[in-house]
N, CA, C and O atoms as a printed pandas DataFrame, in Angstrom:
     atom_number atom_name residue_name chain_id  residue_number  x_coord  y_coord  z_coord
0              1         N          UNK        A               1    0.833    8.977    8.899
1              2        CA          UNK        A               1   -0.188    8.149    8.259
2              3         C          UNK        A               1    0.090    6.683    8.608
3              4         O          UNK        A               1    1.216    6.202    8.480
4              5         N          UNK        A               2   -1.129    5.873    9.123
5              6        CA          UNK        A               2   -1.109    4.643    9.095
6              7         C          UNK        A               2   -0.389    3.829    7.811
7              8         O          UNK        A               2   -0.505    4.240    6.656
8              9         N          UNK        A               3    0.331    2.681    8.146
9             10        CA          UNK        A               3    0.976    1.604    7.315
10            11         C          UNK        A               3   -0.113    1.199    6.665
11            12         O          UNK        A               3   -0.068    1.615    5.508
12            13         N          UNK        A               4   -0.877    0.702    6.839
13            14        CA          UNK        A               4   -1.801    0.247    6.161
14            15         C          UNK        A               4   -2.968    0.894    4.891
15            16         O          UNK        A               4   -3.664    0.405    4.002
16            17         N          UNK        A               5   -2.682    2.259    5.433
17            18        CA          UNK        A               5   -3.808    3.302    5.380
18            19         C          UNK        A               5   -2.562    3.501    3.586
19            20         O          UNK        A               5   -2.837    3.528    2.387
20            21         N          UNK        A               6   -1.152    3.599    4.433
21            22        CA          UNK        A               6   -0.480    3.861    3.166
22            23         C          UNK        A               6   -0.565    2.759    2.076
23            24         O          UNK        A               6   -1.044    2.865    0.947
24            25         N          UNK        A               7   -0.259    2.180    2.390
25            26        CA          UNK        A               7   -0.372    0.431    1.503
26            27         C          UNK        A               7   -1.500    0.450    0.449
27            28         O          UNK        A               7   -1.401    0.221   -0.757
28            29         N          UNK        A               8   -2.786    0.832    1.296
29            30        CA          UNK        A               8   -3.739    1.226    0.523
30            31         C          UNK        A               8   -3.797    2.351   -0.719
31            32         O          UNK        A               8   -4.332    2.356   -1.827
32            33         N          UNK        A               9   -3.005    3.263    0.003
33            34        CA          UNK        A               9   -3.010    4.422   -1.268
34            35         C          UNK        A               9   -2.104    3.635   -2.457
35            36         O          UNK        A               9   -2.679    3.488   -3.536
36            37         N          UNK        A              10   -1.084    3.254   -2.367
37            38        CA          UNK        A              10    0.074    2.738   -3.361
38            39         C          UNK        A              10   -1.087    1.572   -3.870
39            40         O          UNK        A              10   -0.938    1.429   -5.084
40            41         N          UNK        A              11   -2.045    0.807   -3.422
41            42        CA          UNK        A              11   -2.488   -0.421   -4.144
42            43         C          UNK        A              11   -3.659    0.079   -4.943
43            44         O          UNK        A              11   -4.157   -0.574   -5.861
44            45         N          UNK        A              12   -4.211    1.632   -4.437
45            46        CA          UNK        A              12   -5.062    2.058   -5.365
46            47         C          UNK        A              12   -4.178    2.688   -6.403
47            48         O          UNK        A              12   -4.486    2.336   -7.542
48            49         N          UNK        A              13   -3.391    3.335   -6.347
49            50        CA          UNK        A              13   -2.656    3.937   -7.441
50            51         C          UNK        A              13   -2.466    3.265   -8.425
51            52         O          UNK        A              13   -2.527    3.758   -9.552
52            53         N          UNK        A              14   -2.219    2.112   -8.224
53            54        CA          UNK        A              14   -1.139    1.090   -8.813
54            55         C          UNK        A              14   -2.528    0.602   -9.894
55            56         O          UNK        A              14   -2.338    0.299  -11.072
56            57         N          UNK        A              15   -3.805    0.599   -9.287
57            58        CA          UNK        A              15   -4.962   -0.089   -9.445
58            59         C          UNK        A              15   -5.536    0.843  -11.079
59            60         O          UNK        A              15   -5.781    0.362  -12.186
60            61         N          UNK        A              16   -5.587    2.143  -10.651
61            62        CA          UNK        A              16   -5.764    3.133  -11.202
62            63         C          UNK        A              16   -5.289    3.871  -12.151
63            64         O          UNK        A              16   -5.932    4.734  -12.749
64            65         N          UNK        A              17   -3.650    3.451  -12.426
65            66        CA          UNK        A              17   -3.159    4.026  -13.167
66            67         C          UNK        A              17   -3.034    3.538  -14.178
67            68         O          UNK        A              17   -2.402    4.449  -14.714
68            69         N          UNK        A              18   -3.153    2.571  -15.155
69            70        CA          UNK        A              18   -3.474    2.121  -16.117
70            71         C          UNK        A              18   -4.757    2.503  -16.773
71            72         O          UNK        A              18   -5.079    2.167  -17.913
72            73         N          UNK        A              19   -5.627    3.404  -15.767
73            74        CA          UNK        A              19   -6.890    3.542  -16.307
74            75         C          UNK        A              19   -6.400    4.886  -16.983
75            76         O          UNK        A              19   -6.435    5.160  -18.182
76            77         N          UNK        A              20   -5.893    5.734  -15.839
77            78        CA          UNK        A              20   -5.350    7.247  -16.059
78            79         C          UNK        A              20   -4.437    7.218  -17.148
79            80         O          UNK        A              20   -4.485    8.171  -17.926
80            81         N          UNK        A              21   -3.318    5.984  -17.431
81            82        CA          UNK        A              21   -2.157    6.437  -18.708
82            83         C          UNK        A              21   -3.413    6.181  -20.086
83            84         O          UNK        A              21   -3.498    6.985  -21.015
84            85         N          UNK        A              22   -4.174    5.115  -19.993
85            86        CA          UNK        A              22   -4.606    4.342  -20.736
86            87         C          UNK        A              22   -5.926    5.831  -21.270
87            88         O          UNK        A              22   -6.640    5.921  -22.269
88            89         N          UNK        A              23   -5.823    6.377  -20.570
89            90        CA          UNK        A              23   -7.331    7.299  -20.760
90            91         C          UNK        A              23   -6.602    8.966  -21.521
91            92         O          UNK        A              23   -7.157    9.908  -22.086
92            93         N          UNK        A              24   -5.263    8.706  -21.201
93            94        CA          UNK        A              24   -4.785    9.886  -21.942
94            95         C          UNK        A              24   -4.011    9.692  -23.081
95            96         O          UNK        A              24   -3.505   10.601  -23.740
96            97         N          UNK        A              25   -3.909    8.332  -23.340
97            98        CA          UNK        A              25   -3.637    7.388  -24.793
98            99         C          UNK        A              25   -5.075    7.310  -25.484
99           100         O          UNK        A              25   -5.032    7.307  -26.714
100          101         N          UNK        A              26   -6.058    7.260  -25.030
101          102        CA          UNK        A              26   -7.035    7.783  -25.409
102          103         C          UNK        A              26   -7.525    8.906  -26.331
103          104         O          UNK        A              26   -7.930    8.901  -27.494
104          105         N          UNK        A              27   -7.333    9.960  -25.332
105          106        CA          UNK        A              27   -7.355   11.431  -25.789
106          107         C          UNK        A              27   -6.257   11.192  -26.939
107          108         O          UNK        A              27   -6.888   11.048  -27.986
108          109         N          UNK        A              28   -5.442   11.131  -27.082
109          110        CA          UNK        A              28   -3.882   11.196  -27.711
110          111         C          UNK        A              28   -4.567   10.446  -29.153
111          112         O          UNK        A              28   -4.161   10.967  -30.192
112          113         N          UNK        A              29   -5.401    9.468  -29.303
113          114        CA          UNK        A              29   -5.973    8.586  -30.333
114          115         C          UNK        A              29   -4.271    8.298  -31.236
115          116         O          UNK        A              29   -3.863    8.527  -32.375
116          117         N          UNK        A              30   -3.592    7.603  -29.808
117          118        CA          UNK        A              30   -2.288    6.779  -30.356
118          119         C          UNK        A              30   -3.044    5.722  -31.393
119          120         O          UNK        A              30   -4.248    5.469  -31.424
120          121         N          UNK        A              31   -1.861    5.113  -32.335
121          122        CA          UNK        A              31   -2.550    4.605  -33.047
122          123         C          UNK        A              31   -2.325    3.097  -32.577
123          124         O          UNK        A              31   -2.838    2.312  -33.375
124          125         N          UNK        A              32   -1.678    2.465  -31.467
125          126        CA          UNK        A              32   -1.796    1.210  -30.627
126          127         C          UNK        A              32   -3.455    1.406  -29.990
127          128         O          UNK        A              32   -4.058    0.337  -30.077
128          129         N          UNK        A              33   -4.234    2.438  -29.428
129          130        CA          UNK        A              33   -5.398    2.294  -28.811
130          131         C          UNK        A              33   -6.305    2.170  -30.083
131          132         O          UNK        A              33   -7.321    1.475  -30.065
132          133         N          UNK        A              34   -5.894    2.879  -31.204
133          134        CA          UNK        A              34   -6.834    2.590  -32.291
134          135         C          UNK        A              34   -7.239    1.289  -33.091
135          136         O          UNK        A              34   -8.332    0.961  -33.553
136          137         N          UNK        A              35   -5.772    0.524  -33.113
137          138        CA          UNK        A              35   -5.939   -0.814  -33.233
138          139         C          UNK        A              35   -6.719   -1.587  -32.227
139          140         O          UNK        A              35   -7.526   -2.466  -32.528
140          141         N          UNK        A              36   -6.472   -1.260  -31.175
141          142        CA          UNK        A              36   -7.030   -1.989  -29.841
142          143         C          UNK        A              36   -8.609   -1.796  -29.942
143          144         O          UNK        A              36   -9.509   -2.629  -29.836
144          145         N          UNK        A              37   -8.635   -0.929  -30.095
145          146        CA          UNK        A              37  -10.655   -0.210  -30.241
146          147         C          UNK        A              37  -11.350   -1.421  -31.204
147          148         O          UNK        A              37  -12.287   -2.207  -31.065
148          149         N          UNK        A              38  -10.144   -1.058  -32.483
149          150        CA          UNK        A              38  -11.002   -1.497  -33.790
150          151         C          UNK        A              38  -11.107   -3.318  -33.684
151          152         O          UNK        A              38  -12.068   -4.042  -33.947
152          153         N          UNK        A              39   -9.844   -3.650  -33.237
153          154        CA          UNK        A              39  -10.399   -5.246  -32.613
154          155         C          UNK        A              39  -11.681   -5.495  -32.037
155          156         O          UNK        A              39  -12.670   -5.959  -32.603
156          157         N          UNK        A              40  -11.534   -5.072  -30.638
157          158        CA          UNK        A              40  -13.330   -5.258  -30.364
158          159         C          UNK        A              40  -14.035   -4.691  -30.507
159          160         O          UNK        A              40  -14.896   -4.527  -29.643
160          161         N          UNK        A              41  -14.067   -3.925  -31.971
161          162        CA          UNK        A              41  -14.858   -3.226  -32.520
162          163         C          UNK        A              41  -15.837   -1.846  -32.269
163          164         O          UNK        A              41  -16.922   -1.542  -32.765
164          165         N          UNK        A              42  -15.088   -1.246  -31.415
165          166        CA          UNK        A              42  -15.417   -0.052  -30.833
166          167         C          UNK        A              42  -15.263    0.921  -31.859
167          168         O          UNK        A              42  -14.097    1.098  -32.209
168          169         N          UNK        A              43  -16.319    1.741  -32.555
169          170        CA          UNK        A              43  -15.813    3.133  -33.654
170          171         C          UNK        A              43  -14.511    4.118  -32.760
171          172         O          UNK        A              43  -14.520    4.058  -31.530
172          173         N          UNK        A              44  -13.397    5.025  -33.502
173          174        CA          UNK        A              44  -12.741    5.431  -32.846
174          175         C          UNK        A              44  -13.174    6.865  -32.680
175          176         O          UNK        A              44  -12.448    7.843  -32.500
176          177         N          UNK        A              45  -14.817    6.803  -32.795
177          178        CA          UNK        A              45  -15.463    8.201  -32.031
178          179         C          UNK        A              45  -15.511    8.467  -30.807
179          180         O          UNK        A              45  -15.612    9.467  -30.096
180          181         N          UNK        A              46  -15.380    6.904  -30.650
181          182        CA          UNK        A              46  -15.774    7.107  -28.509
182          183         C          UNK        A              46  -14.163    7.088  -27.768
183          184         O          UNK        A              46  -14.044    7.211  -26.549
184          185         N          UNK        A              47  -13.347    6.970  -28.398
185          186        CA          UNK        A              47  -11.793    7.779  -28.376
186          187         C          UNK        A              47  -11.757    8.418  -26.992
187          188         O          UNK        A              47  -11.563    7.936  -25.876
188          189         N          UNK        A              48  -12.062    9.936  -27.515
189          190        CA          UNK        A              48  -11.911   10.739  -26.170
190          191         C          UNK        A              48  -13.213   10.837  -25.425
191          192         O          UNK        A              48  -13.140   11.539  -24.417
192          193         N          UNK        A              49  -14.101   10.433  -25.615
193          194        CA          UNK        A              49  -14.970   10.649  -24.286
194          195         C          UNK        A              49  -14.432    9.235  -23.248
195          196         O          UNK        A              49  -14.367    9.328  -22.022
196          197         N          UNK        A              50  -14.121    8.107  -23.934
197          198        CA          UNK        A              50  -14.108    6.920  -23.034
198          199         C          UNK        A              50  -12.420    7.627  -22.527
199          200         O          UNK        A              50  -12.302    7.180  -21.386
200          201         N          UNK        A              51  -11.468    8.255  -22.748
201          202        CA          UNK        A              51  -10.232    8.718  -22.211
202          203         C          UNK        A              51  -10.865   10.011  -21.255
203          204         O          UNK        A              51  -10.358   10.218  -20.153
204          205         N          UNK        A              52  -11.712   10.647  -21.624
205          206        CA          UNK        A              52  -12.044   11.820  -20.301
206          207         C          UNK        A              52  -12.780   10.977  -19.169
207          208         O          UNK        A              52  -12.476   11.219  -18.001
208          209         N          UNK        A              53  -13.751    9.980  -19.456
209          210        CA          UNK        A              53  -14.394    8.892  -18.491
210          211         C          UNK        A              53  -13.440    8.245  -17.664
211          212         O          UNK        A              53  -13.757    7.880  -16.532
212          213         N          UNK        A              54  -12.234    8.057  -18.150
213          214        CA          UNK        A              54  -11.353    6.960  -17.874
214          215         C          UNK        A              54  -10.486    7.939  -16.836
215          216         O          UNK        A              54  -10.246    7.411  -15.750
216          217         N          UNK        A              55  -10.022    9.197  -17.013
217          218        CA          UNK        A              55   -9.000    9.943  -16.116
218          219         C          UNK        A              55  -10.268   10.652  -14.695
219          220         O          UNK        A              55  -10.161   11.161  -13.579
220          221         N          UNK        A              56  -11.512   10.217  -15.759
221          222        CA          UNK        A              56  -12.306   11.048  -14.150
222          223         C          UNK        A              56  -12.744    9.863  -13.091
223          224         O          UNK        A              56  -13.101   10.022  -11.924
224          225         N          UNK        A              57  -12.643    8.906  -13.662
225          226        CA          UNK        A              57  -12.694    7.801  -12.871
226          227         C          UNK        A              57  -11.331    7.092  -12.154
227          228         O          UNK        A              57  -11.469    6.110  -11.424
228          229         N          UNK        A              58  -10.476    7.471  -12.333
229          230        CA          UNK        A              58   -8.822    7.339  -12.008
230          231         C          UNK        A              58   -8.999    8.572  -10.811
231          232         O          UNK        A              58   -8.765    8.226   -9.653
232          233         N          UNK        A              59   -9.388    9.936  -11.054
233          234        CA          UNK        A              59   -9.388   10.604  -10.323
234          235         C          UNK        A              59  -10.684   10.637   -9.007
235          236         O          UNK        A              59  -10.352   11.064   -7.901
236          237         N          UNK        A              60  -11.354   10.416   -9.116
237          238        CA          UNK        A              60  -12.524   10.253   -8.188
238          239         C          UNK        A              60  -12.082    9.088   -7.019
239          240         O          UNK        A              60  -11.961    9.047   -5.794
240          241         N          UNK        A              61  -11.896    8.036   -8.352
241          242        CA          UNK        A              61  -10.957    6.765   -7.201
242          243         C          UNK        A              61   -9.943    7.196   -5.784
243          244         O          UNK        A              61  -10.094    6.732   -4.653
244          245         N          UNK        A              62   -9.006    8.096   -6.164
245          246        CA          UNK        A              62   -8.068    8.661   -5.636
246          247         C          UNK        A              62   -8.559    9.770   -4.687
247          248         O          UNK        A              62   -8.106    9.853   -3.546
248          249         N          UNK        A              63   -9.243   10.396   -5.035
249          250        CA          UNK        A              63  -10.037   11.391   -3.999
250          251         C          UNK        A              63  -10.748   11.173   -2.794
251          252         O          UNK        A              63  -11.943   10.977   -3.016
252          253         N          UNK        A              64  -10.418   11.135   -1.527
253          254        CA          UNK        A              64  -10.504   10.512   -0.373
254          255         C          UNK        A              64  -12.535   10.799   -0.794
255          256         O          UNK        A              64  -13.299    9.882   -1.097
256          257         N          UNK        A              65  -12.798   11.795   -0.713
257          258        CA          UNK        A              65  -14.302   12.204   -0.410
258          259         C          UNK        A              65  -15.060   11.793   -1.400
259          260         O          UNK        A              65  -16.247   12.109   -1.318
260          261         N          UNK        A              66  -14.672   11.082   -2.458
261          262        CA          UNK        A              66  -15.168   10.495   -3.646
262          263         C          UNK        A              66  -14.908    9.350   -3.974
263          264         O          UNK        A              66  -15.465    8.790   -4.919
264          265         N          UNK        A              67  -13.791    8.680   -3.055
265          266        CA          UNK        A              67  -13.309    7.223   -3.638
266          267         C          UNK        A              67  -14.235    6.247   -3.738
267          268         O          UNK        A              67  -14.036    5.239   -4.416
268          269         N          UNK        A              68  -15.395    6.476   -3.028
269          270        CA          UNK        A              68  -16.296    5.087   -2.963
270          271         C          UNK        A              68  -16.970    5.267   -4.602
271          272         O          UNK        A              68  -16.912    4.292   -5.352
272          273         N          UNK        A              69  -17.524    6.409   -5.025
273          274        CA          UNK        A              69  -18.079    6.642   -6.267
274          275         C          UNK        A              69  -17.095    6.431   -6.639
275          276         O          UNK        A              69  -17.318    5.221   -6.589
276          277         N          UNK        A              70  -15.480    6.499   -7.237
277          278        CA          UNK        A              70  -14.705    6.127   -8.268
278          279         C          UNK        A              70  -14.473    4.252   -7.992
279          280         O          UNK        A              70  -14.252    3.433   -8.884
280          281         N          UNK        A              71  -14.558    4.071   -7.050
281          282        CA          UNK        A              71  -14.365    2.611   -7.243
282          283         C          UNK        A              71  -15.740    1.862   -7.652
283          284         O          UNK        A              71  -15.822    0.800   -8.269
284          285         N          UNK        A              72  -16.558    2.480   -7.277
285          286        CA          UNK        A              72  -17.868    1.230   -8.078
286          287         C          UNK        A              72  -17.836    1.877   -9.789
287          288         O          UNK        A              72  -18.351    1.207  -10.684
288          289         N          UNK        A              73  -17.325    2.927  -10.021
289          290        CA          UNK        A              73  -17.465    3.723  -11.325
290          291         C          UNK        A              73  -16.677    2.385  -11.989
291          292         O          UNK        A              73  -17.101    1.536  -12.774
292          293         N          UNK        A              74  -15.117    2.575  -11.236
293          294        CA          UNK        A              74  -13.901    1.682  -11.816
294          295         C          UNK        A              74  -14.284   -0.101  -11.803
295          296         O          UNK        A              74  -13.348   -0.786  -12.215
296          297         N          UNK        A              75  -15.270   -0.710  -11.470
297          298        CA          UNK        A              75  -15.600   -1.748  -10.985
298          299         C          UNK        A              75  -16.552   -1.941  -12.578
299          300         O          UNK        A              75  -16.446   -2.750  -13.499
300          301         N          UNK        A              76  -17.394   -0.880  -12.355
301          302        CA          UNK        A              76  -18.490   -1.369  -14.027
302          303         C          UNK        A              76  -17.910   -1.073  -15.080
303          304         O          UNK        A              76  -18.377   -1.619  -16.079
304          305         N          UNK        A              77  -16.501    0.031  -15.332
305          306        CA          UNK        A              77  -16.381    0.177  -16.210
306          307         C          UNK        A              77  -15.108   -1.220  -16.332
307          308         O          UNK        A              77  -15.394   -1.927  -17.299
308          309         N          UNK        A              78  -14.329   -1.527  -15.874
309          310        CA          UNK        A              78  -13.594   -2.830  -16.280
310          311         C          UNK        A              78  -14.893   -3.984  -16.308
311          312         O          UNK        A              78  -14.580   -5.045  -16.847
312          313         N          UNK        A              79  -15.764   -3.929  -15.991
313          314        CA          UNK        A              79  -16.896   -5.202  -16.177
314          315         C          UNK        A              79  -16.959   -5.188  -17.298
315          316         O          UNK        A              79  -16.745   -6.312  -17.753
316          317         N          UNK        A              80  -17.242   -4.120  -18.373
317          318        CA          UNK        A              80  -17.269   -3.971  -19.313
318          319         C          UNK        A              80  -16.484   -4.281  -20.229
319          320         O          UNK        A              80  -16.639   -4.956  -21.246
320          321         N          UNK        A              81  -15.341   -3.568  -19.665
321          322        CA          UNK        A              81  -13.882   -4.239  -20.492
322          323         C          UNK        A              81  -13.915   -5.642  -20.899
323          324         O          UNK        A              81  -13.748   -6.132  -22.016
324          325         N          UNK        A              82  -14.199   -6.268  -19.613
325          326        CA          UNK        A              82  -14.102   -8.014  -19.751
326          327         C          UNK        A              82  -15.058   -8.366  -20.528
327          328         O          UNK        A              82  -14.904   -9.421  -21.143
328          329         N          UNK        A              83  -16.141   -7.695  -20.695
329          330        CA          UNK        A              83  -17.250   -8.051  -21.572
330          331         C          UNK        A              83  -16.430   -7.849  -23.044
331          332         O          UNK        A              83  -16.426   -8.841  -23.773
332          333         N          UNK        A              84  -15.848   -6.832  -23.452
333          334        CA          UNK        A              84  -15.465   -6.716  -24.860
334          335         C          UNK        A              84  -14.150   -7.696  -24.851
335          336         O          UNK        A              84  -13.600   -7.907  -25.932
336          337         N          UNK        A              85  -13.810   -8.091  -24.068
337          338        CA          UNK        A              85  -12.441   -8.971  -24.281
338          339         C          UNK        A              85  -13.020  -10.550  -24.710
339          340         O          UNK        A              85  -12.595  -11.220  -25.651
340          341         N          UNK        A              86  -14.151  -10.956  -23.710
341          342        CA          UNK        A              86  -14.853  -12.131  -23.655
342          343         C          UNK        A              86  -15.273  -12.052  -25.279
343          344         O          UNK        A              86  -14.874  -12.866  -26.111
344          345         N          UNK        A              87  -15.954  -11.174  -25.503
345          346        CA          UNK        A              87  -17.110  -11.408  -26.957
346          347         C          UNK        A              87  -15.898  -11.372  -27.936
347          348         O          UNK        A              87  -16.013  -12.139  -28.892
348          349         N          UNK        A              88  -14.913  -10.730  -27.888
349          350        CA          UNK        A              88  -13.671  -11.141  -29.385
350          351         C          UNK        A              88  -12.755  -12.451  -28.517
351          352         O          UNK        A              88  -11.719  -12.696  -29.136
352          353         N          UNK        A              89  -12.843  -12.928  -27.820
353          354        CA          UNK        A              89  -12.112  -14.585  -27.293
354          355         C          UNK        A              89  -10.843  -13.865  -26.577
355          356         O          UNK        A              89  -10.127  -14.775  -26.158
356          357         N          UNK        A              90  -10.233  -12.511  -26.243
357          358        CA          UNK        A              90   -9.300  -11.783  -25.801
358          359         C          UNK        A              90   -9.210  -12.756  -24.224
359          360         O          UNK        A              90  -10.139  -13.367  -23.695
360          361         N          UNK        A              91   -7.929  -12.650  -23.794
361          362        CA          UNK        A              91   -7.551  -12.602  -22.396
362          363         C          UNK        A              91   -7.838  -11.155  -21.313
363          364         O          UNK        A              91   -7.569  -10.024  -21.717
364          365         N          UNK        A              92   -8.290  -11.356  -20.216
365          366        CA          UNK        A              92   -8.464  -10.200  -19.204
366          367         C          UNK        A              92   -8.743  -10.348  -18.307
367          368         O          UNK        A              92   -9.771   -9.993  -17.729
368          369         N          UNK        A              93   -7.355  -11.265  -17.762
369          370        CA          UNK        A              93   -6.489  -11.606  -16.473
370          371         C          UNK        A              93   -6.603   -9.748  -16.190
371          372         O          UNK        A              93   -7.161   -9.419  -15.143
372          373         N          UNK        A              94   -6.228   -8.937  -16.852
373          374        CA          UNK        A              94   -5.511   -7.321  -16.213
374          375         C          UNK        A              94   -7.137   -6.850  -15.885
375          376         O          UNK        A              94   -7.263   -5.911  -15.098
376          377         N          UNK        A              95   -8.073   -7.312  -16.316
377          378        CA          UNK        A              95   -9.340   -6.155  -16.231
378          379         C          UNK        A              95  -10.008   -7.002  -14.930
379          380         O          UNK        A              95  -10.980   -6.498  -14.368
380          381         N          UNK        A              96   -9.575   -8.050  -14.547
381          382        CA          UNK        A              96   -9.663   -8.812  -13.187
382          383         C          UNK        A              96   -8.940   -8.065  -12.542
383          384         O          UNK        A              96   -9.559   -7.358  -11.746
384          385         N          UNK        A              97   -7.845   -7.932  -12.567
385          386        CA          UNK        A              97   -7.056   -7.560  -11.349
386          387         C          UNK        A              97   -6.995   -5.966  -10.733
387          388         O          UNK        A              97   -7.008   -5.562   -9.571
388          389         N          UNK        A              98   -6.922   -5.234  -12.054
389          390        CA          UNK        A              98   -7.436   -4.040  -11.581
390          391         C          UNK        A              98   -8.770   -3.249  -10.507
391          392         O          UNK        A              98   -8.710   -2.298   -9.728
392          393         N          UNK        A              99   -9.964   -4.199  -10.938
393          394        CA          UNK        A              99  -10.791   -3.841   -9.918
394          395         C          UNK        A              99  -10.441   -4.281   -8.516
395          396         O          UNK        A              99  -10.695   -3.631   -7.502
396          397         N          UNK        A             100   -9.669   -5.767   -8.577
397          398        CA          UNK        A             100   -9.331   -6.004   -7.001
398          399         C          UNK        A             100   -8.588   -5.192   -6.461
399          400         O          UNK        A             100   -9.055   -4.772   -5.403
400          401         N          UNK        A             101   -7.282   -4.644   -6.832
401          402        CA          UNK        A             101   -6.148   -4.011   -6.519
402          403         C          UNK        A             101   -7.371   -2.403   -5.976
403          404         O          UNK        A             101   -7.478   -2.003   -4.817
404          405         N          UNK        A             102   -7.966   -1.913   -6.972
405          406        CA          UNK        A             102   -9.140   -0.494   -6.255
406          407         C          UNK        A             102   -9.649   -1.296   -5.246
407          408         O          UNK        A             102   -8.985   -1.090   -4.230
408          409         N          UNK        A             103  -10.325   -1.931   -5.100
409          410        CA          UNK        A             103  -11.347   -2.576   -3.515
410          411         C          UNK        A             103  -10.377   -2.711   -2.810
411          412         O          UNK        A             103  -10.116   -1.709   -2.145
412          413         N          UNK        A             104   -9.423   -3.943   -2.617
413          414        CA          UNK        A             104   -8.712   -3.805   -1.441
414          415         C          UNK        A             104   -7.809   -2.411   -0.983
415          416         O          UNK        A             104   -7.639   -2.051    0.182
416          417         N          UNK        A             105   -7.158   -1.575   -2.481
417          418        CA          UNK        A             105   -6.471   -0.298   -1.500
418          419         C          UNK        A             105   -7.825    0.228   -0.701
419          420         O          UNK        A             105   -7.969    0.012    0.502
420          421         N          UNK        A             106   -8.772    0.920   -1.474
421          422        CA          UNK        A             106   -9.767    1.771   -0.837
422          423         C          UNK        A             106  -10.455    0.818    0.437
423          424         O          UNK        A             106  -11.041    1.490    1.286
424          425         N          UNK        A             107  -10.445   -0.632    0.648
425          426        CA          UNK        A             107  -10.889   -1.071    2.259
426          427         C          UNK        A             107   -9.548   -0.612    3.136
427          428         O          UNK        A             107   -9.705   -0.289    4.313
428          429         N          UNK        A             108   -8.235   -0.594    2.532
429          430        CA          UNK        A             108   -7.157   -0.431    3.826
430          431         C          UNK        A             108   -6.979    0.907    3.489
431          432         O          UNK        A             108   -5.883    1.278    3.910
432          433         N          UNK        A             109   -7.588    1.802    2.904
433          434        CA          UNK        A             109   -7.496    3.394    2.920
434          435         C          UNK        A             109   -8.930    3.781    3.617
435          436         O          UNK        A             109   -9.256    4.940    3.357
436          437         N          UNK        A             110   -9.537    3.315    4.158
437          438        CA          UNK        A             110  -10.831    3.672    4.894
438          439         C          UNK        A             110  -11.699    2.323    5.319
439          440         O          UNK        A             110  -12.877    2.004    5.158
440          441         N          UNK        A             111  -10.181    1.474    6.140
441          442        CA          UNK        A             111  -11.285    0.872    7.112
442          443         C          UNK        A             111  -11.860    1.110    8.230
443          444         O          UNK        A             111  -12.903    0.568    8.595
444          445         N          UNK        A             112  -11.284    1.861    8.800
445          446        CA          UNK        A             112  -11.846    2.495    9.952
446          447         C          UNK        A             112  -13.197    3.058   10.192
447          448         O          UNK        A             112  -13.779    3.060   11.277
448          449         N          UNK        A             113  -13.811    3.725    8.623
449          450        CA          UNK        A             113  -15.435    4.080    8.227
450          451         C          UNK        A             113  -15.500    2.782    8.000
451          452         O          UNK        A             113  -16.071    2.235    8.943
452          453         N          UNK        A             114  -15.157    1.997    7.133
453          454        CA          UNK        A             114  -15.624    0.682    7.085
454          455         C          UNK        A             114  -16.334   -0.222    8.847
455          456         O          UNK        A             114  -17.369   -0.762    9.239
456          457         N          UNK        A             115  -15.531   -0.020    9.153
457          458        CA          UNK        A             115  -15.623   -0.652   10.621
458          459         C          UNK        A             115  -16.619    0.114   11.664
459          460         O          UNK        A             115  -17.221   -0.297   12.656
460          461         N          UNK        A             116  -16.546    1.418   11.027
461          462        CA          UNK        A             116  -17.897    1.943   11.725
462          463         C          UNK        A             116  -19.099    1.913   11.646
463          464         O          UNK        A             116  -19.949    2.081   12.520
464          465         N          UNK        A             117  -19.259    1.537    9.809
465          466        CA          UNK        A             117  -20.294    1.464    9.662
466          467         C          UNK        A             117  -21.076    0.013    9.702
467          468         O          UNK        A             117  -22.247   -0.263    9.439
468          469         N          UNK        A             118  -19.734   -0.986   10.229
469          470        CA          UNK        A             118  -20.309   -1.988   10.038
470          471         C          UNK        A             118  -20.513   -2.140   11.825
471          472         O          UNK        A             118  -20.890   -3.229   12.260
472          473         N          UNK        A             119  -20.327   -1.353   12.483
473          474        CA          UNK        A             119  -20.636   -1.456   13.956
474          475         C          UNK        A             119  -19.672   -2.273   14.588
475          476         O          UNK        A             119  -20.009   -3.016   15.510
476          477         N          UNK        A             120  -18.257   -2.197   14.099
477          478        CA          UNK        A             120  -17.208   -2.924   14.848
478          479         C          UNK        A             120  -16.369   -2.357   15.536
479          480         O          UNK        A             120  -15.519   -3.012   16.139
């Protein structure tokens, strides 16, 4: 496997896995995510569907034949995040960085389609 191609997988992982621990802390309805919910005011009904959303979007990301659908998935759903961080005055420096860390692994895990399709 290409250096780069690898680089990419480790920068999506890395990108992703906070979504995946964070989505089975979810399911788990630890009581740190419950506090976290009830701050920006999320009911703790949407618990496990936003933790099954969260590991299928961790997983799609990661799936060569699906990564483009998990990264725009992973792209609106941290938009969102930042939206609930913004409206309670929260910091989300991490819900920035996560979507970059998915775009750039998945361009150096498939630039080569990239480059084809851009006719280079």
């Amino acid at each position: 496997m290409e250096p780069l191609k690898i680089a990419g997988f480790v920068l999506s992982v890395l990108g992703v896995f906070p979504l995946a621990v964070r989505g089975i802390l979810y399911m788990l309805k630890k009581p740190v995510i419950l506090k976290n919910m009830k701050h920006v005011d999320y009911s703790s009904s949407v618990l496990t569907p936003f933790g099954i959303i969260k590991i299928i979007i961790a997983a799609l990301t990661l799936i060569p034949a699906t990564s483009f659908v998990g990264v725009i998935l992973a792209t609106g759903w941290m938009g969102g995040a930042i939206a609930a961080h913004v409206r309670v005055g929260d910091k989300y420096v991490i819900q920035v960085i996560l979507p970059i860390l998915i775009w750039v692994g998945f361009g150096l895990r498939h630039q080569n389609e990239i480059r084809a399709l851009l006719g280079l």
